[in-house]
C-alpha atoms as a printed R data frame, in Angstrom:
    type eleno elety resid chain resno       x      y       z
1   ATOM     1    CA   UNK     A     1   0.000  0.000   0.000
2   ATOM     2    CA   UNK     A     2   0.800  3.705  -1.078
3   ATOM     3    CA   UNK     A     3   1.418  6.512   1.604
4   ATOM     4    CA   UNK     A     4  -0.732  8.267  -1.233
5   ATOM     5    CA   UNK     A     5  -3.923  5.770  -0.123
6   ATOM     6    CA   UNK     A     6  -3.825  6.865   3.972
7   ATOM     7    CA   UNK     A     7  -6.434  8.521   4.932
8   ATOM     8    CA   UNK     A     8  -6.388 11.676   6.537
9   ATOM     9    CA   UNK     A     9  -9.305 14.591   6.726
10  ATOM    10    CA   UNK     A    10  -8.939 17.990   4.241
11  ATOM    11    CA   UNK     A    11  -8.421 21.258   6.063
12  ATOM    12    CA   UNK     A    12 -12.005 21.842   5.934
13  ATOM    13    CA   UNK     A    13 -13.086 17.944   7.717
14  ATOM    14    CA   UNK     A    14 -13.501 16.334   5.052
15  ATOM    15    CA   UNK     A    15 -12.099 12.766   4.327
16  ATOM    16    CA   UNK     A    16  -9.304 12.381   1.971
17  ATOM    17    CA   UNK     A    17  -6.157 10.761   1.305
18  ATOM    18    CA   UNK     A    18  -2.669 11.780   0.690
19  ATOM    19    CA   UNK     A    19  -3.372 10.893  -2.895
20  ATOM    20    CA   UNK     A    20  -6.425 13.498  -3.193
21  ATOM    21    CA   UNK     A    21  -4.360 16.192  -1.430
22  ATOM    22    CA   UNK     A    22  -1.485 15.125  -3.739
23  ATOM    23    CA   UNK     A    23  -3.580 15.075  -7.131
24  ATOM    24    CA   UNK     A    24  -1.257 11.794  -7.298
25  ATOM    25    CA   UNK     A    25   1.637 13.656  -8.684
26  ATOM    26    CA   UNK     A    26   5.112 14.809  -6.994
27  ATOM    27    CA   UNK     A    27   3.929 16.878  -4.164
28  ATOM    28    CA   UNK     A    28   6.292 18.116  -1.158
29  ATOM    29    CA   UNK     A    29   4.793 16.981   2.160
30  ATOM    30    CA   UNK     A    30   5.489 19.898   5.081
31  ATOM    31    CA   UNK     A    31   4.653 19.560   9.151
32  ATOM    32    CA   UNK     A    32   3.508 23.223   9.243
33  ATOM    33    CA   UNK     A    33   2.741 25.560  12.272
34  ATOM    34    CA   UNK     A    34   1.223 29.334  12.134
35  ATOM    35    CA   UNK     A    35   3.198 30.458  15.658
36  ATOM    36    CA   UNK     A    36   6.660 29.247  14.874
37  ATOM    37    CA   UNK     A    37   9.713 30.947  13.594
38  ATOM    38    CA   UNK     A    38   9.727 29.477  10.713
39  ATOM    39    CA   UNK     A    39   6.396 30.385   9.344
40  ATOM    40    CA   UNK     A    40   7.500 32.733   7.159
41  ATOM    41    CA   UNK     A    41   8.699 29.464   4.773
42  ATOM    42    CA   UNK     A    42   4.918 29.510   3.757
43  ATOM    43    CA   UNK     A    43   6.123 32.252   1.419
44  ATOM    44    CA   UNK     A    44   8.927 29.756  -0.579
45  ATOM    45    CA   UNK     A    45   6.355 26.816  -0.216
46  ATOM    46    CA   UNK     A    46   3.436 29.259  -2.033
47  ATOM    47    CA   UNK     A    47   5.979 30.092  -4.621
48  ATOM    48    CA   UNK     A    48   7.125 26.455  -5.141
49  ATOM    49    CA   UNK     A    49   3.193 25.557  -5.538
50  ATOM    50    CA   UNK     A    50   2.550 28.481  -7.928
51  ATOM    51    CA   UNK     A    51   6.094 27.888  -9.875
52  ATOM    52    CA   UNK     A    52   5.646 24.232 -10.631
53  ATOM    53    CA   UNK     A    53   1.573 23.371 -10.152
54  ATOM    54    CA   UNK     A    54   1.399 23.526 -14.297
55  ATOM    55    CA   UNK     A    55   4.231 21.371 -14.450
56  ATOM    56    CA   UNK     A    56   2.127 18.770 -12.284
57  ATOM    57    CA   UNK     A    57   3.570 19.440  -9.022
58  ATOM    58    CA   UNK     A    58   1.903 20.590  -5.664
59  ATOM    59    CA   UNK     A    59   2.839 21.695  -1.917
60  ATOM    60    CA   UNK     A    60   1.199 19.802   0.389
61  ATOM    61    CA   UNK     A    61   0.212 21.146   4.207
62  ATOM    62    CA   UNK     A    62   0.212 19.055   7.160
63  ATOM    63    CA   UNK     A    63  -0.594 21.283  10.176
64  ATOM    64    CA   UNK     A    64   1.302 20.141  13.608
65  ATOM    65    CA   UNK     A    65   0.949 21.318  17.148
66  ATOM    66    CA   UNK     A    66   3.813 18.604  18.621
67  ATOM    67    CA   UNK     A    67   6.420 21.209  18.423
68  ATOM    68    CA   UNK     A    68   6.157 24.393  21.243
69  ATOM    69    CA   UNK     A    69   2.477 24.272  20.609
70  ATOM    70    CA   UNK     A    70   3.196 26.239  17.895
71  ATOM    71    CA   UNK     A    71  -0.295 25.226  15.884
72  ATOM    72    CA   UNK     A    72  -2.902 25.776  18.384
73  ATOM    73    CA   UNK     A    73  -5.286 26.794  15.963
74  ATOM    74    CA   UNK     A    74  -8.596 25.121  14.694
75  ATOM    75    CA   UNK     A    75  -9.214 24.349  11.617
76  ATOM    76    CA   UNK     A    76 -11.068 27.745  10.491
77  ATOM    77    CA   UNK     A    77  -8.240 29.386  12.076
78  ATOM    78    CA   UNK     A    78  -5.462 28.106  10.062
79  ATOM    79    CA   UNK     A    79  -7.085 27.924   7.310
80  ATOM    80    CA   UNK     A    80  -7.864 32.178   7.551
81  ATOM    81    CA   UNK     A    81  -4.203 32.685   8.874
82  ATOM    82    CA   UNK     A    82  -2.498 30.785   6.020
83  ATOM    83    CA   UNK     A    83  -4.903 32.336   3.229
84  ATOM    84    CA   UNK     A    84  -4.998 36.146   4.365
85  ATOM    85    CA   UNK     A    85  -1.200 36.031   5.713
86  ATOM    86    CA   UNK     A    86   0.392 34.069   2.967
87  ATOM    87    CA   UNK     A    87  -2.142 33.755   0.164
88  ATOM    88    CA   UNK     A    88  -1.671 29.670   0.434
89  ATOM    89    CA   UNK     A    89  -3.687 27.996  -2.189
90  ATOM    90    CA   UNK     A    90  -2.042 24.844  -1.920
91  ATOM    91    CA   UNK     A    91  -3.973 21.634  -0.192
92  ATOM    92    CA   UNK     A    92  -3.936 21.548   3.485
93  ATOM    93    CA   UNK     A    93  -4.085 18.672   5.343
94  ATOM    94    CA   UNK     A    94  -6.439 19.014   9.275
95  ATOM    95    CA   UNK     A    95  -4.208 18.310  12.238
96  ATOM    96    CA   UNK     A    96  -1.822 15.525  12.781
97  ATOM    97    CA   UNK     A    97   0.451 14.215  14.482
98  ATOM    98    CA   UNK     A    98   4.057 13.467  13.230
99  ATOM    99    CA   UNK     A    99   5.930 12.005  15.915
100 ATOM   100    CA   UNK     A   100   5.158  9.161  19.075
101 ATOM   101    CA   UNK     A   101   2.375  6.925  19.771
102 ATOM   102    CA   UNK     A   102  -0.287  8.785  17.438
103 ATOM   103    CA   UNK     A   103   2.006  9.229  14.561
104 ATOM   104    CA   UNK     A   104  -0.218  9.432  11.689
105 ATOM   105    CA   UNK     A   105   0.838  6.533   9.150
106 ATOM   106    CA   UNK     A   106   1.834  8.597   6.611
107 ATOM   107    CA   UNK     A   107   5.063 10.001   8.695
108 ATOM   108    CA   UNK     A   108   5.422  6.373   9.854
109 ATOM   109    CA   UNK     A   109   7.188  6.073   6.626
110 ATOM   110    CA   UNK     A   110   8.053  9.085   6.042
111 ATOM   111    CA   UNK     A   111  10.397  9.053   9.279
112 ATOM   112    CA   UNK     A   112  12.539  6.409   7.679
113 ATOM   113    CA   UNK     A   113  13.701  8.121   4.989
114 ATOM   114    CA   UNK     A   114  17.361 10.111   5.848
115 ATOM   115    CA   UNK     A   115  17.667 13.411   5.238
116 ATOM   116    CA   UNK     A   116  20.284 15.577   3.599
117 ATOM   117    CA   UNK     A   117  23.038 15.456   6.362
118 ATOM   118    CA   UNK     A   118  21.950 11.373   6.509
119 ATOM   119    CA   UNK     A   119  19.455 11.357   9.744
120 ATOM   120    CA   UNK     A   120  16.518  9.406   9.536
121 ATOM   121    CA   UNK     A   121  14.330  9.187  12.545
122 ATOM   122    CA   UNK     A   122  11.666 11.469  14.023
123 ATOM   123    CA   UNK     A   123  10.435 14.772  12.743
124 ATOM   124    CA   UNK     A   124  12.972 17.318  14.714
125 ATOM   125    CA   UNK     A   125  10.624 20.373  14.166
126 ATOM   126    CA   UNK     A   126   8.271 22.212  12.400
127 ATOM   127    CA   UNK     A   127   8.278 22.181   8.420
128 ATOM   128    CA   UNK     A   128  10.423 19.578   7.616
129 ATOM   129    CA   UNK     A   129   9.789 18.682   3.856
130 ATOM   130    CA   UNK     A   130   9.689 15.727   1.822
131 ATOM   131    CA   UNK     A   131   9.254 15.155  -1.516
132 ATOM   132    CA   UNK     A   132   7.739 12.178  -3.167
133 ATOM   133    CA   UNK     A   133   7.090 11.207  -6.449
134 ATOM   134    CA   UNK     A   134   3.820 10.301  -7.799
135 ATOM   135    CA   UNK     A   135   3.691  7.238  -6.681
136 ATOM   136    CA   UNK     A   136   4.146  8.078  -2.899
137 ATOM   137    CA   UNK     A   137   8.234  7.067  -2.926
138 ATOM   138    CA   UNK     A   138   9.923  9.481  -0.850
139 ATOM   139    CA   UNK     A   139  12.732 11.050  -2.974
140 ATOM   140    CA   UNK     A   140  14.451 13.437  -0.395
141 ATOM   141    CA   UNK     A   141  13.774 14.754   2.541
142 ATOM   142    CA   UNK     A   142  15.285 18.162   3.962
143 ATOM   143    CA   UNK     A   143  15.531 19.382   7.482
144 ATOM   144    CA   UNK     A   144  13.464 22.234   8.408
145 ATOM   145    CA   UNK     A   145  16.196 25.215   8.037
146 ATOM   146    CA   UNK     A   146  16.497 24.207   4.549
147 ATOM   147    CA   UNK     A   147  14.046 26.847   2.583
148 ATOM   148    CA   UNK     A   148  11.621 26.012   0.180
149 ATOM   149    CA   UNK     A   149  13.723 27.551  -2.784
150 ATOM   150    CA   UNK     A   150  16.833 26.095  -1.643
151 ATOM   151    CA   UNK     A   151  18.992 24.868  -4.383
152 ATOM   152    CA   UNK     A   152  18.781 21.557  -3.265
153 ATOM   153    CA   UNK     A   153  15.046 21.341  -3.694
154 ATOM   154    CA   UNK     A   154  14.495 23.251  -6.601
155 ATOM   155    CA   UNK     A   155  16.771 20.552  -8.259
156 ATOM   156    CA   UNK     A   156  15.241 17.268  -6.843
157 ATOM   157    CA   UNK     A   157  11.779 19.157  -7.956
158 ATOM   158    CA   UNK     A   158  12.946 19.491 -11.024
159 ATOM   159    CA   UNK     A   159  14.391 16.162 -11.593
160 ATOM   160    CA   UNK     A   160  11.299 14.758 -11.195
161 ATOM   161    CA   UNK     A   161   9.412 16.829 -13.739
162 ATOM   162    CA   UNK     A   162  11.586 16.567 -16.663
């Protein structure tokens, strides 16, 4: 089975899975929080969304509160915060958990993969990004300090468009 066929609920409550957030094409998966200091990435991941969406790519959101409560929010609210702060239009995903006994199954595989400095393991903090193709095979994964439009995954992007 495909991370792509979990089930998970939309931003809004409705039922989904990764594949319908993901359109079932390359899509980079984000643990994302409104009230941490990296919130501002939502900029790069907007642009990455915008740059690439024709080219059959997508950003996907995956809001987290495991890290310094830093998503407290409902629903509603980060759904306003992300749309009249950043002008997101890519999918969000409702609330979930990335890390311990109520990982959501989706980072239960995700967390295996190593990422750019060679650590696999648990999600360290907020917005750490993977990228998998459209088949739900996790290609890279990059800590959260790297930004969206770091060189690193502009290229893998790429790669897996052309």
């Amino acid at each position: 089975m495909s991370i792509l066929d979990a089930s998970l609920a939309r931003l809004d409550g409705t039922p989904a899975t990764l594949g319908d957030l993901t359109g079932r094409r390359p899509a980079l998966l984000v643990n994302v929080a409104s009230k941490c200091g990296l919130t501002p990435q939502y900029t790069g991941l907007e642009q990455l969304h915008e740059k690439y969406a024709d080219s059959g790519f997508t950003v996907v959101g995956l809001p987290c509160n495991q890290f310094g409560s830093q998503e407290p929010g409902s629903s509603e609210e980060i759904a306003e915060f992300c749309s009249a702060t950043y002008g997101v239009t890519f999918p969000m995903a409702g609330k979930i958990e990335v890390n311990g006994e109520g990982r959501h199954p989706v980072y239960a595989e995700l967390v295996a993969t190593p990422d750019e400095k060679g650590r696999a393991g648990d999600i360290t903090w907020n917005f750490e990004k993977f990228l998998v193709d459209g088949d739900g095979r996790v290609v890279a994964r990059f800590s959260p300090g790297v930004e969206p439009d770091d060189a690193r995954v502009v290229r893998e992007i790429e790669s897996l468009l052309s």
